[in-house]
N, C-alpha and C positions, 0 to 999 in steps of 0.2 A: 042608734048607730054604734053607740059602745057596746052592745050587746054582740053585733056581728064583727066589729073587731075582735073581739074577745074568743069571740068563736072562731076567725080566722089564727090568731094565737096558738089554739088550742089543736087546730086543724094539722097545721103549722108542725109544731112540738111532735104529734101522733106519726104523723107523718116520715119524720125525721127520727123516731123512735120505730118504725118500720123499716127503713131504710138501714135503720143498723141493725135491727135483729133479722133482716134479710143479707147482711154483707156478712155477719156472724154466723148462719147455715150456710151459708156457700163457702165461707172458708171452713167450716164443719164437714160438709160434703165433697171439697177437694180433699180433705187430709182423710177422710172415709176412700174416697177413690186412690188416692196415690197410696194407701196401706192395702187396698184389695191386690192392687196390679202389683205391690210389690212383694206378698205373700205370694200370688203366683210363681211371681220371678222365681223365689226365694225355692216354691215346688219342682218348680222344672231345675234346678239345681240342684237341688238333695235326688232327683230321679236321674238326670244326669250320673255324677257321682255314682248312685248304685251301679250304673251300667256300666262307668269306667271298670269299677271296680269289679264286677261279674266277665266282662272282656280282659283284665289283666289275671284273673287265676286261670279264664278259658287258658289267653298263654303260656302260663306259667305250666300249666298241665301238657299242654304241648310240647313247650321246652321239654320238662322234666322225661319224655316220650321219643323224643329226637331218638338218643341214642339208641334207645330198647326198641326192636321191632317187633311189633303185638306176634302175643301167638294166634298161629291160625285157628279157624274153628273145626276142629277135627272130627266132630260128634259130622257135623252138616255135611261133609267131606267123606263119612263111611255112610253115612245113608242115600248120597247121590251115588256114590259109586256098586252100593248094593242095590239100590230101583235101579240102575241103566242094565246090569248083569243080570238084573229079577232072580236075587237070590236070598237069603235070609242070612241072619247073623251066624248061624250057628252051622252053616255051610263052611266047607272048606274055606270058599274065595273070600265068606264075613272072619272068618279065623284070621286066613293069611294077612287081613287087613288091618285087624284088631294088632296084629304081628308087629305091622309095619310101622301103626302110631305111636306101639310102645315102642317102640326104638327111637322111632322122632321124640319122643318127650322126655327121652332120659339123653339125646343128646347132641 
């Protein structure tokens, strides 16, 4: 009889010694999870942040743009106007035009 006492004891102990090294990985494995999800967090913030930050120089470049209105593209502007005429550059009508830019660009 004292022998399975003994062993109930022992059962007992084991037992109660599982029980804690099972409460000790789950609080192991919550503080493992609540550090994963909050290095994510922690990603989507710093990714955040870059895109505030890529969005405030888009504006600033904007701003800085307000006043000055782009120059136009002049180059695209003598070659649609010399294919519609089907002329070349070195034609009168490509001169008179080449004429005309440099006057727009000095003023």
């Amino acid at each position: 009889m004292q022998s399975l006492e003994i062993k109930l004891k022992l059962a007992r102990k084991r037992h109660k010694e599982f029980e804690e090294e099972l409460a000790k990985v789950e609080r192991e494995n919550h503080d493992l999870k609540h550090g994963v999800v909050m290095q994510r967090v922690i990603d989507q913030l710093h990714k955040a942040q870059f895109e505030v930050q890529g969005l405030r120089q888009e504006n600033q470049k904007l701003q800085n743009n307000l006043g000055n209105s782009p120059q136009p593209d002049y180059e695209a502007a003598r070659v649609s106007a010399l294919n519609k005429l089907k002329v070349g550059r070195q034609s009168s009508a490509g001169k008179a035009i080449d004429a005309f830019i440099k006057e727009l660009q000095r003023g």
